[in-house]
mmJSON file of the N, C-alpha and C atoms, coordinates in Angstrom:
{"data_MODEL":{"atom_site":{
"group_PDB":["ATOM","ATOM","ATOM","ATOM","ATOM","ATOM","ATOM","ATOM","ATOM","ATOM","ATOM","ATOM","ATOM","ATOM","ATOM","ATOM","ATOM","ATOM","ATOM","ATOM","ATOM","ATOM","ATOM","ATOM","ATOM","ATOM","ATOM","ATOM","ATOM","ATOM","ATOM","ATOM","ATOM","ATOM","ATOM","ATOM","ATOM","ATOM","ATOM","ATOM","ATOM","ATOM","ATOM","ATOM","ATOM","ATOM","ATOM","ATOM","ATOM","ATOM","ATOM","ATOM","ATOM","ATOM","ATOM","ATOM","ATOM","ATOM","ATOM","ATOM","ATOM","ATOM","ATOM","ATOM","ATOM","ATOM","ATOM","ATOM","ATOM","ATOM","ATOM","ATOM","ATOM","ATOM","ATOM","ATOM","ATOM","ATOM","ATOM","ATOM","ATOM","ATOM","ATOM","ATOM","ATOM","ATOM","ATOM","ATOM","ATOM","ATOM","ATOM","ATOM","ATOM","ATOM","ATOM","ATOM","ATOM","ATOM","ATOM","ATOM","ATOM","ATOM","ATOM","ATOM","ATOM","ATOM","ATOM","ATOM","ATOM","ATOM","ATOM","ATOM","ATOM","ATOM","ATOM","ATOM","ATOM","ATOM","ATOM","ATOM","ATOM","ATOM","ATOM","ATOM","ATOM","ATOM","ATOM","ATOM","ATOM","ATOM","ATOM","ATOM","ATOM","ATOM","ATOM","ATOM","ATOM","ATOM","ATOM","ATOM","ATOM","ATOM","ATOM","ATOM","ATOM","ATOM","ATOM","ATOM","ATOM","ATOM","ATOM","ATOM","ATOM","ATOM","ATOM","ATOM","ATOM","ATOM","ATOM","ATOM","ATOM","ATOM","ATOM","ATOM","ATOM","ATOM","ATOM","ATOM","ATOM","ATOM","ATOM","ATOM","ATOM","ATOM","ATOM","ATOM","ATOM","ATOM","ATOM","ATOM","ATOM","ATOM","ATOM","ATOM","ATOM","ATOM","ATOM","ATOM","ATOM","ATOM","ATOM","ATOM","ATOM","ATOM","ATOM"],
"id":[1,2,3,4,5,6,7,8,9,10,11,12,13,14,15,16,17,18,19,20,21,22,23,24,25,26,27,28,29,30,31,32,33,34,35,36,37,38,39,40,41,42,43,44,45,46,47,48,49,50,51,52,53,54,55,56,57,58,59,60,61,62,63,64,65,66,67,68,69,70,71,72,73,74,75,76,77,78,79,80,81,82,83,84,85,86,87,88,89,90,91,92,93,94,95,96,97,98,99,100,101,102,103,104,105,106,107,108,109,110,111,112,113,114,115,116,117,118,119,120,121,122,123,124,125,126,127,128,129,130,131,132,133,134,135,136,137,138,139,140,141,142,143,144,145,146,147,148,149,150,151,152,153,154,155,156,157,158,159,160,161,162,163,164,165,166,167,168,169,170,171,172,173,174,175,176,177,178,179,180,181,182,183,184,185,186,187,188,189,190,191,192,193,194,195],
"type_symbol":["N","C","C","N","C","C","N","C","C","N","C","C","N","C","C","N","C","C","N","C","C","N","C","C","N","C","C","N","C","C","N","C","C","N","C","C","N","C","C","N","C","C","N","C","C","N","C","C","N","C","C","N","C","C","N","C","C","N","C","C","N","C","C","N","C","C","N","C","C","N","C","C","N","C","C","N","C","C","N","C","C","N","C","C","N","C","C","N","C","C","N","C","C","N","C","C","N","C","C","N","C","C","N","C","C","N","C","C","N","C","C","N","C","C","N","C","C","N","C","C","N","C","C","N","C","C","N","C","C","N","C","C","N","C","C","N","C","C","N","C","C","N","C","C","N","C","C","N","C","C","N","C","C","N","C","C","N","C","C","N","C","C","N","C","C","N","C","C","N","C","C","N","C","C","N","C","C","N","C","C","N","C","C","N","C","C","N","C","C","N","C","C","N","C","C"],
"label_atom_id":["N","CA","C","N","CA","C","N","CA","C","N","CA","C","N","CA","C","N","CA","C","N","CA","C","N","CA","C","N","CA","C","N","CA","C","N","CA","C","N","CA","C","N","CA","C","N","CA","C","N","CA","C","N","CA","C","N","CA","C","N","CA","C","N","CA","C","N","CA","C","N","CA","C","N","CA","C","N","CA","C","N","CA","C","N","CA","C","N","CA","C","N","CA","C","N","CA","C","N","CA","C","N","CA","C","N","CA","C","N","CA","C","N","CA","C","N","CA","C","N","CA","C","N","CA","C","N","CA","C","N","CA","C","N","CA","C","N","CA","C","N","CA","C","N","CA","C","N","CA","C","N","CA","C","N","CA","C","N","CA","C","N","CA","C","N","CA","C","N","CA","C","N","CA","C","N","CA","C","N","CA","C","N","CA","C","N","CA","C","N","CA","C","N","CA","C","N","CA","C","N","CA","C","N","CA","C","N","CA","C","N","CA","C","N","CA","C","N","CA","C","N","CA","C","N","CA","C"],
"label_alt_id":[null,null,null,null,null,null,null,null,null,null,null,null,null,null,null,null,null,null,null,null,null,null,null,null,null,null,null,null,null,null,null,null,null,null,null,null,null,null,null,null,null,null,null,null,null,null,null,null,null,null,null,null,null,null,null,null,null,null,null,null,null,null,null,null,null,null,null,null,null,null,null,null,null,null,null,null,null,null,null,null,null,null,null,null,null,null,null,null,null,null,null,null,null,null,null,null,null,null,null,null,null,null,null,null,null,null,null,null,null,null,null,null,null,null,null,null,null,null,null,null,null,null,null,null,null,null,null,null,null,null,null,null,null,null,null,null,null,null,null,null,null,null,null,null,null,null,null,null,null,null,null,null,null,null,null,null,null,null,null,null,null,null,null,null,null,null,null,null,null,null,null,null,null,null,null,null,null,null,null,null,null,null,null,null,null,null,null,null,null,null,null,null,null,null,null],
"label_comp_id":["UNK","UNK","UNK","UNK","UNK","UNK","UNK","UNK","UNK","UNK","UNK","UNK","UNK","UNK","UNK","UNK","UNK","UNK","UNK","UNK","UNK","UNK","UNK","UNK","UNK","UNK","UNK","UNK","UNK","UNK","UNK","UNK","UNK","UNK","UNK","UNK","UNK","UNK","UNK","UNK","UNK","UNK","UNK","UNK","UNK","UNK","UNK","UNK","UNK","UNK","UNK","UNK","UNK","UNK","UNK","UNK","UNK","UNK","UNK","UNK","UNK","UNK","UNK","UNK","UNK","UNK","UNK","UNK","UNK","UNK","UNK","UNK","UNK","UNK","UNK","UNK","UNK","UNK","UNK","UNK","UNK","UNK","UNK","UNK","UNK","UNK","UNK","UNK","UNK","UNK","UNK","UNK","UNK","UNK","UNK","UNK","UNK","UNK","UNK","UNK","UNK","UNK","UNK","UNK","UNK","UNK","UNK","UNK","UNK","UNK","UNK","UNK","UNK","UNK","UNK","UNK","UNK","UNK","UNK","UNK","UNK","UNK","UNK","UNK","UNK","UNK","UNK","UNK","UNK","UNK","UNK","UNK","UNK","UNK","UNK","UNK","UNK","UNK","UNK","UNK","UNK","UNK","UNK","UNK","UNK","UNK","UNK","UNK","UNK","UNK","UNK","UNK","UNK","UNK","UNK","UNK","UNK","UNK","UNK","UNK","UNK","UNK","UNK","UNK","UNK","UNK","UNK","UNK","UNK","UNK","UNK","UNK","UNK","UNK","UNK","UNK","UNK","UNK","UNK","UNK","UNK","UNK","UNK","UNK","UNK","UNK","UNK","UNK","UNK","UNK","UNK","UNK","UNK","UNK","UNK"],
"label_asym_id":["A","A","A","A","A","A","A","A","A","A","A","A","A","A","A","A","A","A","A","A","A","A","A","A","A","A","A","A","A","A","A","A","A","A","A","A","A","A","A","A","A","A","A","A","A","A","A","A","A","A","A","A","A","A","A","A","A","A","A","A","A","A","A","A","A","A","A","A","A","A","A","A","A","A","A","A","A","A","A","A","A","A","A","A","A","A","A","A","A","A","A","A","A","A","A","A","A","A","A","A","A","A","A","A","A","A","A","A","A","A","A","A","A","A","A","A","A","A","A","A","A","A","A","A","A","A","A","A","A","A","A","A","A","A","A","A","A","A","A","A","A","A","A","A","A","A","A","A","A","A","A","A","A","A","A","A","A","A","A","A","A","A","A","A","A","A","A","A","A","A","A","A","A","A","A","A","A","A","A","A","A","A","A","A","A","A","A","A","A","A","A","A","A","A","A"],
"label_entity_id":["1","1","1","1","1","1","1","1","1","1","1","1","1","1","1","1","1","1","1","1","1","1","1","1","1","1","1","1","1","1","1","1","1","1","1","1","1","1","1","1","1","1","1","1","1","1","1","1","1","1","1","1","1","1","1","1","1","1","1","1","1","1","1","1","1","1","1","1","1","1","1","1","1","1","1","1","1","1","1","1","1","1","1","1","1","1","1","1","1","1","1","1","1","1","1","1","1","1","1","1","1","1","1","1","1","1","1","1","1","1","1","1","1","1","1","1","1","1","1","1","1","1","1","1","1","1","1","1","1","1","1","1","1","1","1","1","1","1","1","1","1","1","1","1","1","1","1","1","1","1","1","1","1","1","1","1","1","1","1","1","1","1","1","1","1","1","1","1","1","1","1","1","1","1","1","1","1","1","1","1","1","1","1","1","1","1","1","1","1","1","1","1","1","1","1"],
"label_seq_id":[1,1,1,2,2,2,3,3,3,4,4,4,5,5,5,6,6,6,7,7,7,8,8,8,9,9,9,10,10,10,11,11,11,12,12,12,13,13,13,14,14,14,15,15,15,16,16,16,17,17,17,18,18,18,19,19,19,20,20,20,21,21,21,22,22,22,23,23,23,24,24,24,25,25,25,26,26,26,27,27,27,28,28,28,29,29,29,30,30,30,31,31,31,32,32,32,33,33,33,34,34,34,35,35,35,36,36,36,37,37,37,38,38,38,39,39,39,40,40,40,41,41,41,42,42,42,43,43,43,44,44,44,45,45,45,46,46,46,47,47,47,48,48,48,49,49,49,50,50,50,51,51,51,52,52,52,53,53,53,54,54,54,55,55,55,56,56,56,57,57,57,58,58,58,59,59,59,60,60,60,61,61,61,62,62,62,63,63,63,64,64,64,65,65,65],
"pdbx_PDB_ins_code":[null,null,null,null,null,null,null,null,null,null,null,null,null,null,null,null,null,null,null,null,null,null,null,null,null,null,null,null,null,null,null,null,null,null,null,null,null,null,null,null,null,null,null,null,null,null,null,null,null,null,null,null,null,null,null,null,null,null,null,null,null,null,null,null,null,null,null,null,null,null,null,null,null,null,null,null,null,null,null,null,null,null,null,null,null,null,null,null,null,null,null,null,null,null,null,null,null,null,null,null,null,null,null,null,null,null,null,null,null,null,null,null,null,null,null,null,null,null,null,null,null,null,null,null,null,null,null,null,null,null,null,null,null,null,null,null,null,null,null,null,null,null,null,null,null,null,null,null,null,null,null,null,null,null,null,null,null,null,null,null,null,null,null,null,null,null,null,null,null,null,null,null,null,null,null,null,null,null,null,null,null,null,null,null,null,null,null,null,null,null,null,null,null,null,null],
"Cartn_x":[-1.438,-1.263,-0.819,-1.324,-1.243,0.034,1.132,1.641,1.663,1.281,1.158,1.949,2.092,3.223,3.13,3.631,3.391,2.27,2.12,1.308,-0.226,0.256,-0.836,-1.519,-0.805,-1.526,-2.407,-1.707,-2.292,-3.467,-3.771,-4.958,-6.03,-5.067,-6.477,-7.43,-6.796,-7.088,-8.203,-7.337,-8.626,-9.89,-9.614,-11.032,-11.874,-11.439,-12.134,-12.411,-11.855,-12.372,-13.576,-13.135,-14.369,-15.721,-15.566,-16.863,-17.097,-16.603,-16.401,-18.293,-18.996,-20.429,-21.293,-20.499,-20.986,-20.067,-19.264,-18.275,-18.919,-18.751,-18.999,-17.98,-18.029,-17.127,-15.749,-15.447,-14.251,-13.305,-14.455,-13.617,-13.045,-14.626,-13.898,-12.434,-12.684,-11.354,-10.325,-10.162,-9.064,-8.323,-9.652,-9.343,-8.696,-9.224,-8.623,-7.232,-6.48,-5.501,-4.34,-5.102,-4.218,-4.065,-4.951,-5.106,-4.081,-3.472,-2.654,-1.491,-1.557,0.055,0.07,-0.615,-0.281,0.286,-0.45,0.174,1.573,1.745,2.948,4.263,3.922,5.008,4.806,3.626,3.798,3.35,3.754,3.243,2.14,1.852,0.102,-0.339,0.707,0.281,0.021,1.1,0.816,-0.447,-0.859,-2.158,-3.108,-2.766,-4.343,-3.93,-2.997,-2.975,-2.614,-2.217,-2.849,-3.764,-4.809,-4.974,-4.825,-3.988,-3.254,-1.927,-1.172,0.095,-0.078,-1.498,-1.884,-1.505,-2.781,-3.028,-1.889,-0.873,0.47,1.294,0.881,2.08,3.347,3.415,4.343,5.524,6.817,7.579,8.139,7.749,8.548,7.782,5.891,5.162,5.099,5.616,6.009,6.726,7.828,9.522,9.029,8.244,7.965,6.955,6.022,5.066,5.899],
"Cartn_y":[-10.301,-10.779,-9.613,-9.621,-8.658,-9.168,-8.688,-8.966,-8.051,-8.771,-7.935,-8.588,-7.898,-8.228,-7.282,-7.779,-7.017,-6.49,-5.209,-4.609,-4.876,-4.792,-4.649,-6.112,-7.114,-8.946,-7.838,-7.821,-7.518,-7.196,-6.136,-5.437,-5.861,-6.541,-7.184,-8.06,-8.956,-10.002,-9.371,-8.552,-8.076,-7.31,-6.932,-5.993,-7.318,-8.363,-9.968,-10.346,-10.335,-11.408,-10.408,-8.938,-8.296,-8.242,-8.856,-9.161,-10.476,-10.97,-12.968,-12.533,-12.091,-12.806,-12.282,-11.596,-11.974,-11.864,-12.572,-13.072,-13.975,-14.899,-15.572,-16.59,-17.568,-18.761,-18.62,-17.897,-17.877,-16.944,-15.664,-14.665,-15.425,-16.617,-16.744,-17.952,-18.633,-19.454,-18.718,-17.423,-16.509,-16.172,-15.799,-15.675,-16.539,-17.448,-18.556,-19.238,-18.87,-19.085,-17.792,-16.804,-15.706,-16.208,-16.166,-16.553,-17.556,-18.485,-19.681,-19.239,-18.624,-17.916,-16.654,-16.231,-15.261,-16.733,-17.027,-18.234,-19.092,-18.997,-20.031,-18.816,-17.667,-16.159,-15.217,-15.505,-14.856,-15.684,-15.368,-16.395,-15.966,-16.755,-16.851,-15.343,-14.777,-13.961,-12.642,-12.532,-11.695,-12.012,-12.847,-13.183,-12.218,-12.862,-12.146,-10.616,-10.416,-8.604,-7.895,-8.738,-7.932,-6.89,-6.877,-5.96,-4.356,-4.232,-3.208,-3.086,-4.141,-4.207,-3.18,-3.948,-3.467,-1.81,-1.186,0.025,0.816,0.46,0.913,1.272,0.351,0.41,-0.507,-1.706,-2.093,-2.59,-1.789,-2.64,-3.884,-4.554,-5.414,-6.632,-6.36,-7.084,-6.681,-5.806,-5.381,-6.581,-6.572,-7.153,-8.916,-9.322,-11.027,-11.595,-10.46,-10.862,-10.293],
"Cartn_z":[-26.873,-25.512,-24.632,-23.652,-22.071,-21.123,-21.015,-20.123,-18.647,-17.283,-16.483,-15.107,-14.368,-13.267,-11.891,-11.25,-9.824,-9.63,-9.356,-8.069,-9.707,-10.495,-11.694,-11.292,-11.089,-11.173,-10.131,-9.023,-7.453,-7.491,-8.439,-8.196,-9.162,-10.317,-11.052,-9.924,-9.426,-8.576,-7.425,-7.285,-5.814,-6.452,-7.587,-8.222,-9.012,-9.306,-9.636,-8.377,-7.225,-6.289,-5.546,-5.413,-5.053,-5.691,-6.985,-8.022,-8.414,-7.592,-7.803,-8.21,-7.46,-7.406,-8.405,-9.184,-10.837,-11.738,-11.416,-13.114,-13.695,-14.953,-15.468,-15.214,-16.012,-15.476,-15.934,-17.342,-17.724,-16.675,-16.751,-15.346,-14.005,-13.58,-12.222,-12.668,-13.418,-13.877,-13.864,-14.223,-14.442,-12.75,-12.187,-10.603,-10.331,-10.184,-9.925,-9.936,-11.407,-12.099,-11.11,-11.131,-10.558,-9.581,-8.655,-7.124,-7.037,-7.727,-7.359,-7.922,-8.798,-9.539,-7.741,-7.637,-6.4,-4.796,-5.039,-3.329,-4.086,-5.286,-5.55,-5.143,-4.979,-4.777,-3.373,-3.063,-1.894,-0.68,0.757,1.476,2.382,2.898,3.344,3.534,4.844,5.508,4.534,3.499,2.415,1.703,1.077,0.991,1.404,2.816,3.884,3.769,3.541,3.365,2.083,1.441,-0.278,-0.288,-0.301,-0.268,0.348,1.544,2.589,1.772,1.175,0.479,-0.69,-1.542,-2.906,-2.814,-2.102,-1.638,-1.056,-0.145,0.253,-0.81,-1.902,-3.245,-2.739,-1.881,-1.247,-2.131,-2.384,-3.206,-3.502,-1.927,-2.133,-2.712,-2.042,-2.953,-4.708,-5.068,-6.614,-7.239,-6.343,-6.383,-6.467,-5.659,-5.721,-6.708,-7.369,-7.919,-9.328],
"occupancy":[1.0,1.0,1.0,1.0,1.0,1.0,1.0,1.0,1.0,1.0,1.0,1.0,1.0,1.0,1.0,1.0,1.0,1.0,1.0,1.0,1.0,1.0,1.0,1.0,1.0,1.0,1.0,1.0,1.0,1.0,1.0,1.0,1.0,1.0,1.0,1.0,1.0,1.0,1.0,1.0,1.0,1.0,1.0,1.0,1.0,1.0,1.0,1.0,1.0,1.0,1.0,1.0,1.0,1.0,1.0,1.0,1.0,1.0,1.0,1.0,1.0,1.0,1.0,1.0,1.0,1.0,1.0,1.0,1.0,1.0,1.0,1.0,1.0,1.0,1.0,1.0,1.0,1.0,1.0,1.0,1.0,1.0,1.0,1.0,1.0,1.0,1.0,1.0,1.0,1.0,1.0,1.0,1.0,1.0,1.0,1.0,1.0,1.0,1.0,1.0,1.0,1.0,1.0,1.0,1.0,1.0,1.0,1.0,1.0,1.0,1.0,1.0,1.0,1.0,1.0,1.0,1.0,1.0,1.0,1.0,1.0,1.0,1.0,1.0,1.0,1.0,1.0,1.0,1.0,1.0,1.0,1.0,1.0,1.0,1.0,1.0,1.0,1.0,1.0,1.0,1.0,1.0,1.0,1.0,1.0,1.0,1.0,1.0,1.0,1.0,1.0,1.0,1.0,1.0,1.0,1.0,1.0,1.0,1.0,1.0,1.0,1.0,1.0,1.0,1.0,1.0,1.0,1.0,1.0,1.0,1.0,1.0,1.0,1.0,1.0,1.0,1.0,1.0,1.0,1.0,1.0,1.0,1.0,1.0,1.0,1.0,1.0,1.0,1.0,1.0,1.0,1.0,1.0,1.0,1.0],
"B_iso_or_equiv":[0.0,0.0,0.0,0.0,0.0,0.0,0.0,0.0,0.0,0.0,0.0,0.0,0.0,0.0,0.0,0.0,0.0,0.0,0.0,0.0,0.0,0.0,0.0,0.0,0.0,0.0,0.0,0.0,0.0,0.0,0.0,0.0,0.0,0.0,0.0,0.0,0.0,0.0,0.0,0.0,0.0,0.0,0.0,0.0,0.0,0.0,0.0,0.0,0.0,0.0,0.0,0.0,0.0,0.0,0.0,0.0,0.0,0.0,0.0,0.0,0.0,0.0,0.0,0.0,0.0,0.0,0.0,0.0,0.0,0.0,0.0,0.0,0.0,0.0,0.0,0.0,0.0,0.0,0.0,0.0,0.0,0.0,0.0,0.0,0.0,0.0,0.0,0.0,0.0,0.0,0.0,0.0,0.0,0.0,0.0,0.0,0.0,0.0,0.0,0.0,0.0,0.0,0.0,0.0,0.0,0.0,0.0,0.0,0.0,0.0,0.0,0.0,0.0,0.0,0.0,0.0,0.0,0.0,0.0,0.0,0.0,0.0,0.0,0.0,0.0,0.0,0.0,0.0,0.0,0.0,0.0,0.0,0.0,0.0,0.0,0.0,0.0,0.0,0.0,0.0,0.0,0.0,0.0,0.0,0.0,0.0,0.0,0.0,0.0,0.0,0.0,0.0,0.0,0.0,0.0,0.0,0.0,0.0,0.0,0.0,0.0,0.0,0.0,0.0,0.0,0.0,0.0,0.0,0.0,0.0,0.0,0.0,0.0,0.0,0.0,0.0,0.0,0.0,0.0,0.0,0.0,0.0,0.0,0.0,0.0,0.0,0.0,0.0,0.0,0.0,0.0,0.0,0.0,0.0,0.0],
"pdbx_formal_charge":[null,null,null,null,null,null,null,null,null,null,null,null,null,null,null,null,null,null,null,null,null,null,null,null,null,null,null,null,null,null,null,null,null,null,null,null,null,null,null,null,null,null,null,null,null,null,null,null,null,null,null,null,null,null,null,null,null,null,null,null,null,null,null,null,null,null,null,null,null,null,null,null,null,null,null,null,null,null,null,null,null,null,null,null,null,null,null,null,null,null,null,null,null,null,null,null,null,null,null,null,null,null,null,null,null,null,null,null,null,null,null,null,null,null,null,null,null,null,null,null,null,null,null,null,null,null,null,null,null,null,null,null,null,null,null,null,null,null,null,null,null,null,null,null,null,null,null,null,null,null,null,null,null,null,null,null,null,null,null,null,null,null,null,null,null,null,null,null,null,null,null,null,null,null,null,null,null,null,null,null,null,null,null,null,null,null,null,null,null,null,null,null,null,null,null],
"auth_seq_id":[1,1,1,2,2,2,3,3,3,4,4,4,5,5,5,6,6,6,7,7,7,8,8,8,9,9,9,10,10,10,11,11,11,12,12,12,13,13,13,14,14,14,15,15,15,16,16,16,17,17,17,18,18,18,19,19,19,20,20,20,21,21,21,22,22,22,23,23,23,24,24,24,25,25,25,26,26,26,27,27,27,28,28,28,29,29,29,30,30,30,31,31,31,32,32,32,33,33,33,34,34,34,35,35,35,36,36,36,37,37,37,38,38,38,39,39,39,40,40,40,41,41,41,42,42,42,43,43,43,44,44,44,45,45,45,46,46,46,47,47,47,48,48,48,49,49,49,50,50,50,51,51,51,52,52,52,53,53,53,54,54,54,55,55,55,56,56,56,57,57,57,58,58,58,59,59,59,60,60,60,61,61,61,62,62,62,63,63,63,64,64,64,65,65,65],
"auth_comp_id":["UNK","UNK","UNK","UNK","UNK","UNK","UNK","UNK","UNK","UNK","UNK","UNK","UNK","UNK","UNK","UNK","UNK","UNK","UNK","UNK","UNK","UNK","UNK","UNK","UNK","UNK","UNK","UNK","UNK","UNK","UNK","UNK","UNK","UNK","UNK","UNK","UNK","UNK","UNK","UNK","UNK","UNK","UNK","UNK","UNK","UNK","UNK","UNK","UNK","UNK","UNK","UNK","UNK","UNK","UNK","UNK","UNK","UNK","UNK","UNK","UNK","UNK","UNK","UNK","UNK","UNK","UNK","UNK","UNK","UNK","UNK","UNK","UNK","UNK","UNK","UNK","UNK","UNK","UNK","UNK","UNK","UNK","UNK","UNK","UNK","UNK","UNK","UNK","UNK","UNK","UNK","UNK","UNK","UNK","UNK","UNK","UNK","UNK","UNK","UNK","UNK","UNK","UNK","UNK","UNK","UNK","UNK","UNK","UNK","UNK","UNK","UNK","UNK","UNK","UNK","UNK","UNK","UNK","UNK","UNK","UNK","UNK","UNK","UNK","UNK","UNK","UNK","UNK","UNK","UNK","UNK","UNK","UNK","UNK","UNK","UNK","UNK","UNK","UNK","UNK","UNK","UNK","UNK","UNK","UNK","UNK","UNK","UNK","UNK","UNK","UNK","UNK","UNK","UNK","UNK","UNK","UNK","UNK","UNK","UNK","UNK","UNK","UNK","UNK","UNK","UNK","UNK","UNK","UNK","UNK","UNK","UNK","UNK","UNK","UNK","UNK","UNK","UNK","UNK","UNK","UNK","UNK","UNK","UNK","UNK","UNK","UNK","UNK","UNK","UNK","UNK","UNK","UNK","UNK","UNK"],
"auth_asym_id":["A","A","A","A","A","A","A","A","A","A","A","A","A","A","A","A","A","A","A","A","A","A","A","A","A","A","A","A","A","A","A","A","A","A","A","A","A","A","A","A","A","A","A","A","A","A","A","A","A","A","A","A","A","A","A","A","A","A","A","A","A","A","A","A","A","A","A","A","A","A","A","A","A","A","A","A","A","A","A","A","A","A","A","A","A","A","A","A","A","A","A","A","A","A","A","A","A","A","A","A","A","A","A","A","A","A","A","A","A","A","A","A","A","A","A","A","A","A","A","A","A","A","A","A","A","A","A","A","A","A","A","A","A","A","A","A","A","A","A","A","A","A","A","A","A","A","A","A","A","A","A","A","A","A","A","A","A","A","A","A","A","A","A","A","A","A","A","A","A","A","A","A","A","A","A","A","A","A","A","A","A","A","A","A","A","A","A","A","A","A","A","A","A","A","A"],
"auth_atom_id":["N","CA","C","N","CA","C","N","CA","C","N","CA","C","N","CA","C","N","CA","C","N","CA","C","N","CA","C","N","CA","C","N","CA","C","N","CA","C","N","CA","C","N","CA","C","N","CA","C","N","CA","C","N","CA","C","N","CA","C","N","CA","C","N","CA","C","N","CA","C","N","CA","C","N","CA","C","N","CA","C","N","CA","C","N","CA","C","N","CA","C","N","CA","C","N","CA","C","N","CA","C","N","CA","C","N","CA","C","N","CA","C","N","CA","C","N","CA","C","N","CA","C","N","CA","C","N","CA","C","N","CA","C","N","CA","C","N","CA","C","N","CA","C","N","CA","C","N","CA","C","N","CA","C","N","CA","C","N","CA","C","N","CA","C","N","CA","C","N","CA","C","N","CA","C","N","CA","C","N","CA","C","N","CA","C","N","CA","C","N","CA","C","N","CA","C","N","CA","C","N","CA","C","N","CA","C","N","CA","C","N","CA","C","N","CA","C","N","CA","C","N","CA","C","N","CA","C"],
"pdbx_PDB_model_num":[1,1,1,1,1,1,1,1,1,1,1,1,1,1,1,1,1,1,1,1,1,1,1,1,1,1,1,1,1,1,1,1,1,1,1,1,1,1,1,1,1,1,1,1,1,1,1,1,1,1,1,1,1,1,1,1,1,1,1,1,1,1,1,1,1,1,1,1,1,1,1,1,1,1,1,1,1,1,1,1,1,1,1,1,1,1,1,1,1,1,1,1,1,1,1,1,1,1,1,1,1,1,1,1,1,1,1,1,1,1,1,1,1,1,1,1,1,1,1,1,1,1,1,1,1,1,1,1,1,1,1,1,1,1,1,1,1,1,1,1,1,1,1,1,1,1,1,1,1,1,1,1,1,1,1,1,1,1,1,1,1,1,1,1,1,1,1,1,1,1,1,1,1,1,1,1,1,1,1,1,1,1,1,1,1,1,1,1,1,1,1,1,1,1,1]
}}}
């Protein structure tokens, strides 16, 4: 088993959702799973900027995820 956390979830997520349009089904399930483990910790507006956060290295998105 893989344990992964912060800025690591972060970027799995955005390098899956940038290839949503050919994963297979287990991948996009995985997205999926992240994607809702990510909105149950960060709030919306972080969301919409994950990826600017990701890339910044933002600690504090480190610190919640």
């Amino acid at each position: 088993m893989i344990e992964l956390s912060g800025l690591n979830v972060a970027g799995l997520y955005l390098c899956l959702k940038d290839n949503e349009a050919v994963l297979d089904k287990r991948m996009r399930e995985l997205t999926e799973d992240i994607e809702a483990y990510l909105y149950d910790r960060l709030s919306i507006e972080e969301m919409e900027e994950i990826s600017k956060l990701y890339k910044a290295e933002d600690q504090e998105l480190e610190a919640k995820i």
